[in-house]
C-alpha positions as CSV (number, residue, x, y, z in Angstrom):
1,X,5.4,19.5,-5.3
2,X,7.9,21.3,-6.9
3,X,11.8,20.6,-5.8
4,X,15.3,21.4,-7.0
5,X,16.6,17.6,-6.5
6,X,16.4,15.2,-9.4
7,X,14.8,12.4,-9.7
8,X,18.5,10.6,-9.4
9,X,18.6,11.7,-6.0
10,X,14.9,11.7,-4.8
11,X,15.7,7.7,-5.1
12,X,19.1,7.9,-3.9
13,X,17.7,9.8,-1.0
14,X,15.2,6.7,-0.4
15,X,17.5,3.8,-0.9
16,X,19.4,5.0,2.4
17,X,15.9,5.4,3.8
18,X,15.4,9.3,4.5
19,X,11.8,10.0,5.7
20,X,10.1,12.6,3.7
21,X,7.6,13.2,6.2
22,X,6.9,12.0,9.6
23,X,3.3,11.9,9.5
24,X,3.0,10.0,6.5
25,X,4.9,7.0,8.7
26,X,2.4,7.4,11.2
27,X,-0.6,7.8,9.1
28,X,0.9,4.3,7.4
29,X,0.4,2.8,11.0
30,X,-2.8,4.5,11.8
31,X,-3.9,2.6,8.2
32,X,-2.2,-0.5,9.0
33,X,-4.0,-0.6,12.1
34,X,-7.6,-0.1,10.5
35,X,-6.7,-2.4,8.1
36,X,-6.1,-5.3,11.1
37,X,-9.6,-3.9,12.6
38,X,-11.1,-4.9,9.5
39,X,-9.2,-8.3,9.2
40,X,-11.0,-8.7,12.1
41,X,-14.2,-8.1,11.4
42,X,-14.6,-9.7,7.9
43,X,-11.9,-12.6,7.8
44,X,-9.6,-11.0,5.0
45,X,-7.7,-7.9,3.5
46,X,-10.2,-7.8,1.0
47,X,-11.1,-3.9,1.0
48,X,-13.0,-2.5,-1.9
49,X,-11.4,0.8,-2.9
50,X,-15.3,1.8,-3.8
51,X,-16.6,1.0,-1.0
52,X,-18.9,3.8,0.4
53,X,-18.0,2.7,4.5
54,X,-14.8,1.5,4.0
55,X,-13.5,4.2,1.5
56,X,-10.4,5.7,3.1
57,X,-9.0,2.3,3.9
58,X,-10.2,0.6,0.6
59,X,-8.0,3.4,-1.1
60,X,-4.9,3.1,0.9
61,X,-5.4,-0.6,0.2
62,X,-5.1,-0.2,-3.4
63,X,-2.0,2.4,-2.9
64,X,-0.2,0.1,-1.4
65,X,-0.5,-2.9,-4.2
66,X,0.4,0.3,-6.0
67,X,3.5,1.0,-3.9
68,X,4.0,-2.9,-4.1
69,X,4.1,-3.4,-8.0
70,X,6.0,-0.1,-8.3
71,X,8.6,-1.9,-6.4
72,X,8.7,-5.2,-7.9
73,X,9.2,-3.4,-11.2
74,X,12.4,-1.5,-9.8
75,X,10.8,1.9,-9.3
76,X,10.6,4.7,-6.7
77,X,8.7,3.3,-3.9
78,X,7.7,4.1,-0.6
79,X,8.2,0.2,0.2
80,X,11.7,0.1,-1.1
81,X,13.1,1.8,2.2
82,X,10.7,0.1,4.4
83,X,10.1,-3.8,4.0
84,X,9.0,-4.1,7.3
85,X,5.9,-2.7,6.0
86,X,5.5,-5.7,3.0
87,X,6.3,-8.1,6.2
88,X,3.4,-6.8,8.6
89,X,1.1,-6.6,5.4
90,X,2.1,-10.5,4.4
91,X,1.5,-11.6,8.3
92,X,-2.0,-10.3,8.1
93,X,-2.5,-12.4,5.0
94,X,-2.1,-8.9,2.8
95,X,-3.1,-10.2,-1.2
96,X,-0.8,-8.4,-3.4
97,X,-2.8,-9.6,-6.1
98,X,-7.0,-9.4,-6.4
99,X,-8.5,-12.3,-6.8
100,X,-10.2,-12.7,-10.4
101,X,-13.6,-11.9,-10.6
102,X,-15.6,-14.8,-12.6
103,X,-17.5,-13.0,-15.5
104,X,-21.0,-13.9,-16.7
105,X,-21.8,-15.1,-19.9
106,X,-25.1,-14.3,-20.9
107,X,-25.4,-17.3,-23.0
């Protein structure tokens, strides 16, 4: 969206924590909570983001590692208001980092 604040003060805005949209907190919740269901289910946090059943939660998986690294290299990110959501992700057993696929050597 187009806006008349700077980028400056879009991340001053978020460093005292204003919420951009209510929704978007509870849809991070309603996420958060399928995520757990599929803990569950499977043992892990494992989503594919290309999986066909699990496609909406497999790509708010992968946004937030996105949010995540965004953070850890000092940018604007949703996650640098609200560490409480890194916490609940971490006490699930939330990877931040994908395991390494082993790649076959046709030898």
């Amino acid at each position: 969206r187009k806006t008349s604040l700077s980028q400056n003060q879009i991340e001053r805005m978020e460093k005292i924590g204003f919420v951009w949209s209510i929704n978007k907190q509870q849809n991070w919740a309603e996420m958060f909570n399928q995520l757990e269901d599929y803990r569950a289910s499977h043992g892990n946090c494992l989503v594919s983001a290309n999986s066909k059943k699990y496609s909406k939660i497999g790509r708010w998986v992968a946004q937030q590692r996105h949010h995540y690294k965004r953070l850890i290299l000092g940018k604007s990110s949703p996650m640098s208001t609200d560490t409480d959501r890194i916490q609940k992700l971490e006490e699930i057993g939330f990877a931040w980092n994908l395991p390494s696929r082993k790649r076959s050597t046709n030898s």
